[in-house]
C-alpha positions as CSV (number, residue, x, y, z in Angstrom):
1,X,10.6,224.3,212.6
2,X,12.1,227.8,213.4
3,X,15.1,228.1,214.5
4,X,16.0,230.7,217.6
5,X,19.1,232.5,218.6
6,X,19.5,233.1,222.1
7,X,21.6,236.1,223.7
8,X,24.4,234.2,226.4
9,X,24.6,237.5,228.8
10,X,27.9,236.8,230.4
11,X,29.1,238.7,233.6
12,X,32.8,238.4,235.1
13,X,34.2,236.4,232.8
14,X,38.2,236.9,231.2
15,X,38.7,237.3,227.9
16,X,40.4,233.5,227.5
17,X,37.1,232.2,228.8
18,X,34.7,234.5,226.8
19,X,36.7,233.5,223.9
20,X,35.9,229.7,224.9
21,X,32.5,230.3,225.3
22,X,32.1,232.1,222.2
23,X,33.4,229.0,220.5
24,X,30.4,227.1,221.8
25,X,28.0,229.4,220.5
26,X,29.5,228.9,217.2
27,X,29.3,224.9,217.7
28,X,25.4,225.5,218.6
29,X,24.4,227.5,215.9
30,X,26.5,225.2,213.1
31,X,24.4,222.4,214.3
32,X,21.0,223.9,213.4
33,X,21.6,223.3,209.7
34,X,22.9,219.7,210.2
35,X,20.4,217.4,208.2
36,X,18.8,215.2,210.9
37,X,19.5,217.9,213.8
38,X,16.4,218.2,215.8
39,X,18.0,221.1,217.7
40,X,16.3,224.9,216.8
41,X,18.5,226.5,219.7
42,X,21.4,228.3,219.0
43,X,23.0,231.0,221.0
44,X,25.6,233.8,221.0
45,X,27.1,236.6,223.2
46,X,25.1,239.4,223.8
47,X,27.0,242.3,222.7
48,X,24.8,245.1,224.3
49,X,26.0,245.1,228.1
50,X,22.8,247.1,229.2
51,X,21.2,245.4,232.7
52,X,17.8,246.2,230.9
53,X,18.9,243.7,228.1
54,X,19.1,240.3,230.1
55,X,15.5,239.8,230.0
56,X,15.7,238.6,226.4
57,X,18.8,236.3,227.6
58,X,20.3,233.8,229.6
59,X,22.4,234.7,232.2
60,X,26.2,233.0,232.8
61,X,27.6,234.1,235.8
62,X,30.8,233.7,236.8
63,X,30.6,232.3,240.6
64,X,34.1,232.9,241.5
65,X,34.0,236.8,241.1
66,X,32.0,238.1,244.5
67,X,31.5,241.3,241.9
68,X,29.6,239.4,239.0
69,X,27.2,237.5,241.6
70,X,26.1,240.9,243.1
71,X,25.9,242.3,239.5
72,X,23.8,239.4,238.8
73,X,21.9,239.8,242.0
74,X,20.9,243.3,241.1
75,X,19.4,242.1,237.3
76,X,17.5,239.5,239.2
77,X,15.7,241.4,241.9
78,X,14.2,243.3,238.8
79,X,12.6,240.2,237.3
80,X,13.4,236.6,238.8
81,X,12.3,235.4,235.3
82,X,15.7,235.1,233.8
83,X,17.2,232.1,233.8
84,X,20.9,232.1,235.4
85,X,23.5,229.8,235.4
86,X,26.1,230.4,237.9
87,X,29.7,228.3,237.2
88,X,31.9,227.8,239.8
89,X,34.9,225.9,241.4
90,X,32.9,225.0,245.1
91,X,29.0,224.7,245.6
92,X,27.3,227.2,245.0
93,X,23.5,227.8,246.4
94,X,21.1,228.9,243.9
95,X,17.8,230.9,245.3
96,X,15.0,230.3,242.8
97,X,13.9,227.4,239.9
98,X,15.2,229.2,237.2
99,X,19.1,229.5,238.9
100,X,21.7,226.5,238.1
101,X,25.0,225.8,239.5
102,X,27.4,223.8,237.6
103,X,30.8,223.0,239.5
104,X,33.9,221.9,238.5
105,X,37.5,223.2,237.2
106,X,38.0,225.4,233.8
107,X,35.4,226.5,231.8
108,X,36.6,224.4,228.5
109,X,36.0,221.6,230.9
110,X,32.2,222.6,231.2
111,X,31.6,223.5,227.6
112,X,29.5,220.7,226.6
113,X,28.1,219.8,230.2
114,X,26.9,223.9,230.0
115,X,25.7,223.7,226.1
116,X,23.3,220.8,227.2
117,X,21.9,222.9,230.3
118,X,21.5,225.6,228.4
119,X,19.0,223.6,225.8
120,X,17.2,222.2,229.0
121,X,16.7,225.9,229.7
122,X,16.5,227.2,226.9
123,X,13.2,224.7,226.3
124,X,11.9,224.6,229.4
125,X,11.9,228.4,230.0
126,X,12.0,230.1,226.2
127,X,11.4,228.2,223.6
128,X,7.9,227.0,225.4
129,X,5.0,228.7,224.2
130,X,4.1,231.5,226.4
131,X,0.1,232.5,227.2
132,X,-1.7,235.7,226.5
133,X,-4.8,236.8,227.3
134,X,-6.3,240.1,226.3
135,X,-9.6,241.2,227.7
136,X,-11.3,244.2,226.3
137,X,-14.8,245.3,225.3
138,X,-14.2,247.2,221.9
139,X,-13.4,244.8,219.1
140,X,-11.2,247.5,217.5
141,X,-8.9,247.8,220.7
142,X,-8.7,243.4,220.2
143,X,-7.9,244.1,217.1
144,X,-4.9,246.2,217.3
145,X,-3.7,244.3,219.9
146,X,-4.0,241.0,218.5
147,X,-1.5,242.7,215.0
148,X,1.0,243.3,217.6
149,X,1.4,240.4,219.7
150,X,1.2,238.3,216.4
151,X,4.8,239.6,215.7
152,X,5.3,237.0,218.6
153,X,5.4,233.4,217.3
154,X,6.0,231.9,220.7
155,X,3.1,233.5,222.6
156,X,-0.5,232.0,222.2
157,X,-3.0,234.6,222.9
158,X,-6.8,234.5,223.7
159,X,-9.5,237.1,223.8
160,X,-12.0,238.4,225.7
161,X,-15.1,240.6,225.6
162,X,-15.8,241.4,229.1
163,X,-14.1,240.7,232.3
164,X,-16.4,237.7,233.7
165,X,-15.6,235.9,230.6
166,X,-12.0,236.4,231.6
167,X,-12.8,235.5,235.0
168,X,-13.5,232.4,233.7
169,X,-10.7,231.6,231.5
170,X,-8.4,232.3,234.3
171,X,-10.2,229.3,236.8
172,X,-9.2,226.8,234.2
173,X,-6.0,228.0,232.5
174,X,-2.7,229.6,233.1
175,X,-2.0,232.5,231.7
176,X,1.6,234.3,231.7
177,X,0.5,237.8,231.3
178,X,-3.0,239.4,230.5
179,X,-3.9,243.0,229.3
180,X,-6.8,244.0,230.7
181,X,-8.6,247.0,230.0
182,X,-10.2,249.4,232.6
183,X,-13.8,250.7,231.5
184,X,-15.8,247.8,230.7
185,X,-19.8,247.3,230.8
186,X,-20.7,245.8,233.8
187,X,-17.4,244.5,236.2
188,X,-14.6,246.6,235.5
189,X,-10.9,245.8,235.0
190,X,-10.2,247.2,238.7
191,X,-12.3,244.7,239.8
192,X,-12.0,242.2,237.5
193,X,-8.0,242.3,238.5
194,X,-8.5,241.7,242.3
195,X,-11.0,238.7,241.8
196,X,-8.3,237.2,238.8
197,X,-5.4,237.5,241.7
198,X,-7.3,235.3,244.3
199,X,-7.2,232.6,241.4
200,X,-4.7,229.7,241.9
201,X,-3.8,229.4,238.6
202,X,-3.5,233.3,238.6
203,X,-1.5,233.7,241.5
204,X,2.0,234.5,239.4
205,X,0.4,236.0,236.1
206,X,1.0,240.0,235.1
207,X,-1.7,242.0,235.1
208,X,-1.5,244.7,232.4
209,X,-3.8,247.5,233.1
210,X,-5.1,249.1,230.0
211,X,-7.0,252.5,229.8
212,X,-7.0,256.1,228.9
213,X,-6.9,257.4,232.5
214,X,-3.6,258.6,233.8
215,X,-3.8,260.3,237.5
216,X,-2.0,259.7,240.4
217,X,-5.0,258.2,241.9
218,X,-6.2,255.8,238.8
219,X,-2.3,254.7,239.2
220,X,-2.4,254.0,242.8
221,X,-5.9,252.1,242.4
222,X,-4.6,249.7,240.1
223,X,-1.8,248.5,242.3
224,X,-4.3,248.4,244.9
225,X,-6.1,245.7,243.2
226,X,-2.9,243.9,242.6
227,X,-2.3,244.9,238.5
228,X,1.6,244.9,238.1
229,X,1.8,247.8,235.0
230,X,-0.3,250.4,234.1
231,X,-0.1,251.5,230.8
232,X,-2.3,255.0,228.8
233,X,-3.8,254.2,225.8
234,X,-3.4,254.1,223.1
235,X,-0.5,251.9,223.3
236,X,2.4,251.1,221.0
237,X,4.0,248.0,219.3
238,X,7.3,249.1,221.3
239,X,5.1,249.6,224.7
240,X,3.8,245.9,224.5
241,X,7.5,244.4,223.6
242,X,8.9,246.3,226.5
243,X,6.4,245.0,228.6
244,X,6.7,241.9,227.1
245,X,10.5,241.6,227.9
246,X,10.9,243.2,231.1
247,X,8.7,240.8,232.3
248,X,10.1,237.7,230.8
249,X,7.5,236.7,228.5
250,X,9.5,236.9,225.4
């Protein structure tokens, strides 16, 4: 099975406790080539301390520091998708499923309570297969798209030819993102976007909007209809991955 590193973005920590929890990185990623080890996650400290970075991480926030919680705020009300752990001497109150609190004294105290949350996490949240669908009528554009999101092993993608067919997917499975192109034969993807919103299973899926028009008003009819990016063909390989990570997907 593959085995995954995961960037620990830490905020407001000292150097004594970065130190310590750079030592459990090294711990995690020694067991991955232990013979009988069913572990593939390993992790280690982000080095790039760019906001835009954590959405390829997990976040460790130190909950004593009032100045790393509101740093940690700020990543989060760009994309609640990160998962956060907040450590902390008293209780602290997390606001969403993907934030965790562990209590308790110094942080070489938590180190192996925090290494097995961060596995939990790391499964339930990254490692975890992530869904795709792609829906466009030219079997080139399916094409190109299907190269680039194959560079990403951990996200299962479908196609689709025409936007009822999509439609359709979208009643019985959940999908985490879809690209969906504009100008199609018969529905639309303006349309087709508003009717895959009023889906249950749909409800918290990106909508991708694909297409070769770039006004104002083409811009401001896509969010009308509920589509959460907009994006001028044709696209890039480093479009879709910054799509892709920004929104949590990979």
């Amino acid at each position: 099975m593959e085995h995954i590193i995961l960037k620990l973005k830490l905020i407001g920590f000292s150097a004594a406790e970065t130190t310590a929890l750079a030592s459990m990185c090294k711990l995690s990623q020694a067991r991955l080539h232990i013979s009988g080890n069913h572990s593939m996650v390993g992790y280690q400290i982000a080095e790039n301390d760019a906001a835009s970075e954590a959405a390829n991480s997990i976040l460790i926030v130190n909950a004593n520091e009032p100045e790393a919680v509101a740093r940690a705020q700020d990543i989060l009300s760009v994309t609640n998708k990160i998962p956060t752990i907040f450590i902390g001497k008293t209780e602290i109150a997390t606001t969403s499923d993907r934030q965790f609190a562990l209590q308790g004294g110094s942080i070489g105290s938590l180190l192996k309570t925090l290494l097995g949350l961060l596995d939990r996490l790391a499964e339930r949240y990254i490692v975890s297969k992530k869904t795709c669908l792609v829906v466009d009528d030219s079997a080139l554009a399916r094409t190109q798209m299907q190269i680039i999101l194959s560079e990403h092993r951990r996200l299962d993608t479908e196609f689709a030819e025409d936007a009822e067919a999509a439609i359709m997917l979208t009643k019985s499975k959940t999908f985490d993102i879809i690209f969906l192109d504009v100008m199609m034969p018969g529905m639309d993807g303006y349309q087709a976007c508003k009717l895959i919103k009023t889906e249950p299973l749909a409800k918290n899926t990106v909508v991708v909007m694909l297409t070769s028009k770039n006004s104002p008003f083409d811009r401001l009819h896509g969010a009308s209809v509920g589509c959460n990016k907009y994006l001028t063909k044709p696209v890039t390989a480093d479009q879709i991955q910054e799509v892709l990570q920004n929104y949590g997907i990979i």
